[in-house]
N, C-alpha and C positions, 0 to 999 in steps of 0.2 A: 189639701192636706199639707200640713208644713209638718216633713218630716224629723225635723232636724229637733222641732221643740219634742215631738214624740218620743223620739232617741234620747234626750236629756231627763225625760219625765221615766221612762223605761229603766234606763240605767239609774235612776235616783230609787228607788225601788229594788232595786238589788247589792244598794252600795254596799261595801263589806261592812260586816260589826252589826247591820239591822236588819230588818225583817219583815213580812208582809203579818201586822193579827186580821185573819178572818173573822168580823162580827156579823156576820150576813146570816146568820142561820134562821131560817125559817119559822113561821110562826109554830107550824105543828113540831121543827127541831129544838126551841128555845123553851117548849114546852114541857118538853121529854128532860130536858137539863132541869130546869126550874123543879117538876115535878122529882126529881131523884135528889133535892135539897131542901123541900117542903118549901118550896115558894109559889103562890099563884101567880100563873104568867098574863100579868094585866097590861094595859099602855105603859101604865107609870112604874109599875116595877118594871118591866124592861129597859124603859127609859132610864131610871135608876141605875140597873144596874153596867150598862153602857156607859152612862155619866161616869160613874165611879172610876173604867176604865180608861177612857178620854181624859180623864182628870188627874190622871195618874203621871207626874210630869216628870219625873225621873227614867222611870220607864218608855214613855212614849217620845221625850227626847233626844234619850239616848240610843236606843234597839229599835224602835218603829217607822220603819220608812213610808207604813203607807197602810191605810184601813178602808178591809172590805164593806162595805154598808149595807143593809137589809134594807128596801122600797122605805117600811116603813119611819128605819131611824133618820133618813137621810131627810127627810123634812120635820123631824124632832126636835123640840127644844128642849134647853137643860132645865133645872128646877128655877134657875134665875134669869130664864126667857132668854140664853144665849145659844144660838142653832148648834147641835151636834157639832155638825160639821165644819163650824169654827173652831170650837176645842182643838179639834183633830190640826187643823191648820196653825192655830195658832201654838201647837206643840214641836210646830215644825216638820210633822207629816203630810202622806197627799192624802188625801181623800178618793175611795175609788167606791160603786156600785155593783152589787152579783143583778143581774139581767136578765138569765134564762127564768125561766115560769116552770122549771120541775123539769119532771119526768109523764110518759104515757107511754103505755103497752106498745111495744113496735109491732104493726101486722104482720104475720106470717111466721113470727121466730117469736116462739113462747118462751115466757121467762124474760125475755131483752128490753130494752126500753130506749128511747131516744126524746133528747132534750126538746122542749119547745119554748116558743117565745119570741119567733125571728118576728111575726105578724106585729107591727106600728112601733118595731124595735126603732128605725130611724127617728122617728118624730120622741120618743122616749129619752133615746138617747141626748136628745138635745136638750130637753128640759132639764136632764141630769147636769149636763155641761153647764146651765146657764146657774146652777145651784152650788156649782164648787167639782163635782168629781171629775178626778184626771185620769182617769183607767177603769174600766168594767173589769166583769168576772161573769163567763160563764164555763158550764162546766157540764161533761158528757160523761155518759157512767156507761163502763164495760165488764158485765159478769164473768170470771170462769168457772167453767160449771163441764156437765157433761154435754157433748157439743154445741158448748161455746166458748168462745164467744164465736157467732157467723161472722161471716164476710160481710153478711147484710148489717146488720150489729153497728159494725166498726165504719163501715163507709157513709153511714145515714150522718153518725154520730160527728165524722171527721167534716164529713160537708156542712152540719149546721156549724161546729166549733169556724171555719174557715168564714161564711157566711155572714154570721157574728163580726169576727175580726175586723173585714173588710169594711161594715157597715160603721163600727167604731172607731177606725184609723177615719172615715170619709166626716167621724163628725168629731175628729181629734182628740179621740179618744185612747188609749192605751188599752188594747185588750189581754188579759190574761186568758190563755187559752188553758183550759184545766182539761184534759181528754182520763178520766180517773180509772186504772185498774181496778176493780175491786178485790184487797184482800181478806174478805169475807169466808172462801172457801177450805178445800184442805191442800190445794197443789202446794210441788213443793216451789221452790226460788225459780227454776229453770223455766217451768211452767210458765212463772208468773214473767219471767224473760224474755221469753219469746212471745207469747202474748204483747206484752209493751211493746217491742219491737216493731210488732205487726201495726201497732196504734197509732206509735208516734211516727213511722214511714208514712200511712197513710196521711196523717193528721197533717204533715210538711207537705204531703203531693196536694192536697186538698187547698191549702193555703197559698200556694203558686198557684194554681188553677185562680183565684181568687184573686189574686195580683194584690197579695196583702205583703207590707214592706217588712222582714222579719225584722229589722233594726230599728221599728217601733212597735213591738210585741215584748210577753214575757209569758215565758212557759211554765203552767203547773203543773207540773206531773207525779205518778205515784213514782216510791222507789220501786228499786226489782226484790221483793221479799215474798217471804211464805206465807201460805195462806194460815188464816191464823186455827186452822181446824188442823195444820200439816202436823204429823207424828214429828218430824223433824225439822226442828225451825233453825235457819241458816244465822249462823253469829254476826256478830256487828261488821266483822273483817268481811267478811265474805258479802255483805249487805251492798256493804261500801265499794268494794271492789266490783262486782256485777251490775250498780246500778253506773258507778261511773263508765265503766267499760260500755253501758247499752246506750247513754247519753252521747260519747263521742262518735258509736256508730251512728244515730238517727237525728241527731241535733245540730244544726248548721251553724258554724263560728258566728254568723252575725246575728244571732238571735243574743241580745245584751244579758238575758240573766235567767235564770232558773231557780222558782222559789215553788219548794216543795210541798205539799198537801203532807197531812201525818196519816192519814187514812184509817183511823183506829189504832195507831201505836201507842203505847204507855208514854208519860210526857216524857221519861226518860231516853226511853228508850228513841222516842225519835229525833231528841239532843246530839245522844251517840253516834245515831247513824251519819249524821248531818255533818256532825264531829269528824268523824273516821275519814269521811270522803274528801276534806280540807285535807288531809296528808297524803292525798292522790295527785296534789297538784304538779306544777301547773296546770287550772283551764280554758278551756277557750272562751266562758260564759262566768259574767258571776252565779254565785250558787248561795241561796241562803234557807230561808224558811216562810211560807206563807200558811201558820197553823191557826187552826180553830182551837178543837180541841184541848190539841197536846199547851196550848199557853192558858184555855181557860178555866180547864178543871177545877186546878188547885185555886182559883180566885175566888170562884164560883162556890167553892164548900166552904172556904173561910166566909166569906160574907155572908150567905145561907139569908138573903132578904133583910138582915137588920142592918139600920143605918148607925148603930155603934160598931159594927164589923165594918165601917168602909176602908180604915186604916190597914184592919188586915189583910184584905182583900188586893187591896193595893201593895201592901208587900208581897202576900203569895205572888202577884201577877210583874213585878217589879222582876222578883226574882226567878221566874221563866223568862221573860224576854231578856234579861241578862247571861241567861244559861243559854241561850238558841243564839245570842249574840254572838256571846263565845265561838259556842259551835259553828258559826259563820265565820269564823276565821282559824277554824282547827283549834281553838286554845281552851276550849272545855276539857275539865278534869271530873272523873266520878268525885272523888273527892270534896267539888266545891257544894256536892248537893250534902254531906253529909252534913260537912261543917253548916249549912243553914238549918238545915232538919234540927 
């Protein structure tokens, strides 16, 4: 393991001003998208509409430090037989891979689930590497609910997140460790505070145990917010202040950066929060944005499958990763969304 390239690869990936887009989304998640803009989700329109984003060179130049990649697109070519994964590169981004294989029922704690995927992850891993990607992505999911989340829940989930890691640092890979709160529920911020809390302590005792170097990692994690069924949903200030506050308690200085999951937030809304906590600074990590969602929505309805919308598409998605850009360095204003609206 050469750690020192890892560290460089890590830290490029959270450089200030850009940000991680997650394109990784599942065939049954890219479906659920496509279907809510009347598009059939085929090879080619996936491929499509991936290309459009890759190709987007103002956006992906400037705000894009690094894209996640679904199994599928990462051996994808574009319509004029050039690998995905070239665009991405040749835009100046790194190229990275999501790894885990889902979710399954955890025995004994109904309701809970634990990632899988560890099984021929080495040998995987490597064919990844020899393709281009400089960092995986996997990602563990923690319900709260009525008791839960378990102990059992959070220690299956922190040992495969560590497990993973170790397996991708050994084959030089950068792992993003995504341990995800879900804010699915109705608890309010505190809930969802102390929960994290509990996650992300495990999640670092888990990764010592594992003898994975934090100073070639990058942390996904949720913010500390309301569940989105809470009668009272916590303001931007209070978002920002409670998530930064639970990050300095449970996030070790030498983990190089922190790029945030939006987790079902409004695209805006998760600009703001990202926003807000820039004027918490100084921190000891950079901090930016590793979103699905919240960047691809608006792409995603302007382009709506036709190939005379790709132009639009590409400006909707220009202007997210400009906005989260901002937000990566405190200097978004509500304001800038008006004036483009």
């Amino acid at each position: 393991m050469n750690l020192t390239e890892l560290n460089g690869i890590a830290t490029a990936m959270v450089v200030s001003g850009k940000g991680i887009l997650a394109a990784d989304e599942s065939s049954g998640t890219i479906k659920k998208r496509f279907d809510a803009i009347g598009v059939e989700s085929t090879e080619t329109n996936r491929r499509d509409y991936r290309e459009m984003l890759f190709r987007c060179k103002d956006a992906m130049s400037q705000y894009i430090s690094g894209v996640i990649l679904y199994d599928e697109t990462i051996w994808q070519n574009a319509a004029d037989g050039t690998p995905l994964i070239k665009l991405i590169e040749q835009s100046g981004a790194i190229p990275g891979i999501k790894v885990d294989e889902g979710t399954q029922a955890l025995p004994m704690c109904p309701g809970e689930l634990v990632t899988v995927g560890l099984d021929k992850l080495a040998e995987r891993l490597k064919k990844y590497y020899e393709r281009g990607a400089r960092f995986a992505k996997w990602r563990g999911v923690i319900d709260i609910g009525s008791g839960m989340p378990s102990m059992t829940a959070i220690s299956v989930n922190a040992h495969a997140l560590a497990r993973y890691a170790a397996l991708c640092q050994a084959a030089q890979i950068v792992p993003i460790v995504e341990p995800e709160v879900l804010m699915d529920g109705d608890h309010d911020i505190d809930r969802c505070y102390e929960v994290t809390s509990r996650v992300l302590n495990k999640t670092f005792q888990e990764l010592r145990v594992q003898r994975v170097a934090l100073e070639g990692m990058v942390l996904k994690p949720n913010m500390a917010i309301s569940g989105k069924k809470c009668a009272k949903q916590a303001s931007v200030e209070e978002v920002a202040e409670k998530t930064i506050r639970l990050l300095r308690a449970c996030v070790p200085a030498a983990v190089p950066g922190i790029a945030f999951l939006s987790g079902g937030q409004s695209d805006e809304e998760a600009t703001a929060h990202l926003n807000a906590m820039h004027k918490l600074g100084p921190l000891p990590w950079g901090l930016t944005f590793s979103y699905g969602r919240a960047l691809q929505a608006a792409p995603q309805k302007a382009w709506s499958g036709k190939a005379e919308n790709v132009a639009a598409g590409q400006r909707a998605f220009s202007h997210r990763a400009r906005m989260n850009g901002l937000a990566s360095k405190g200097e978004w204003q509500s304001s800038l969304e008006q004036k483009a609206a």
